[in-house]
N, C-alpha and C positions, 0 to 999 in steps of 0.2 A: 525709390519707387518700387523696387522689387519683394522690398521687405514691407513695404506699407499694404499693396495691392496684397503680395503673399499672404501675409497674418491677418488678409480681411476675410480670404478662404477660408478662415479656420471658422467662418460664424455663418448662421444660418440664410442669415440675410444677407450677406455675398454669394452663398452659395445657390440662394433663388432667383440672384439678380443673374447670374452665368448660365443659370440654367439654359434661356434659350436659344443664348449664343454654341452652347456644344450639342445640344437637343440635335440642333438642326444642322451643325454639323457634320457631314461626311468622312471630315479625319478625323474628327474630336468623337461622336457619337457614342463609339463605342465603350467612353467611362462612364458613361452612365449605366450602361448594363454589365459592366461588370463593379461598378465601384455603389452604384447609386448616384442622386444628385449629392448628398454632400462630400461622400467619399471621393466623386471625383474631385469637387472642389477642394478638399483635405490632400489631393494627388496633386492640382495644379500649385496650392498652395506653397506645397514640399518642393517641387519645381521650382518656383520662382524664388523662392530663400534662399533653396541652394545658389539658383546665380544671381543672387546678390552676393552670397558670400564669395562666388568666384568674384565676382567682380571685384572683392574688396582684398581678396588676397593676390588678382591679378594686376595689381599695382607696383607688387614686388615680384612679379615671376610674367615673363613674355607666354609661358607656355600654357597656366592659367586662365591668361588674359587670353590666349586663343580661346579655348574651351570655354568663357563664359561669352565669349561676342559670338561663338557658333551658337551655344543654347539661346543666346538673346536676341539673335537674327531669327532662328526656327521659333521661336517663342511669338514675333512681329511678323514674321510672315501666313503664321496659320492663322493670329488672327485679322489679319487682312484680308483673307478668304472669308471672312465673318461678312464681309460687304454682299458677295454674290446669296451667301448662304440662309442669311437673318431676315424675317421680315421686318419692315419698319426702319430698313436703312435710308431709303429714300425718301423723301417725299411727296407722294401722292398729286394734293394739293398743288406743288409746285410746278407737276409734268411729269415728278419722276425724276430720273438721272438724268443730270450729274445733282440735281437740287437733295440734299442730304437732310436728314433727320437732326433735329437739336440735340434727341436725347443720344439715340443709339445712333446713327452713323457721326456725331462728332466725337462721341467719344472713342468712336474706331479712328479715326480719321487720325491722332495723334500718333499713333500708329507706324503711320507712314514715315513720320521725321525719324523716329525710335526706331528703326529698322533703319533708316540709312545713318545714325546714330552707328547700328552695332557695327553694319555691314565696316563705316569708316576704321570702327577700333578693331575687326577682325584683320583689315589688311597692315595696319598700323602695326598689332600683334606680331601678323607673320612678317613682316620687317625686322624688327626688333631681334624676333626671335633667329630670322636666319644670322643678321648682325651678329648677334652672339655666339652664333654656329661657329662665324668664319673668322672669331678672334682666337 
């Protein structure tokens, strides 16, 4: 997923579709004005490759696998924030929240499992790794 999503940043039309998830943004905002919209997208892209490649090299190293479940927790949590942030999460029609959007609040919505995903392999990680501290 990281390298699929990643190397979709690299193209124009991923980087329009993100746009108004970091637009509107608070933490995210500001790579637009310093990168532009594709540049950020080309920054988030480089982001998420790289942890994938943690992720694939963290299979043989505890201490990798830390470092890629922290970036891939902070990666699922900001865009979680994407809920409060984005218009078009909710929907409308339905009352509002908790009734969520087909396009854009389902597609955040995965989010949430992918985050308790990393969080799981972050503690998993620093098990491991102290395991191997104390041999």
């Amino acid at each position: 997923m990281f390298f699929w999503f990643g190397g979709m940043k690299f193209t124009a039309y991923e980087a329009a579709g993100i746009a108004p998830f970091i637009e509107n943004s608070p933490i995210m905002s500001w790579l637009h004005t310093l990168f532009g919209i594709q540049g950020a997208s080309y920054f988030l892209g480089a982001a998420e490759i790289t942890t994938g490649v943690l992720l694939v090299i963290g299979s043989f190293s505890a201490l990798f696998s830390i470092l890629d479940a922290l970036m891939s927790s902070v990666t699922f949590l900001v865009t979680i924030t994407f809920f409060i942030t984005t218009p078009g999460v909710f929907e409308s029609s339905l009352g509002g929240f908790p009734a969520i959007s087909a396009g854009i609040g389902q597609f955040l919505l995965k989010d949430l499992v992918l985050l308790a995903a990393s969080l799981c392999l972050l503690i998993s990680s620093v098990k491991n790794e102290n395991a191997i501290r104390d041999k």
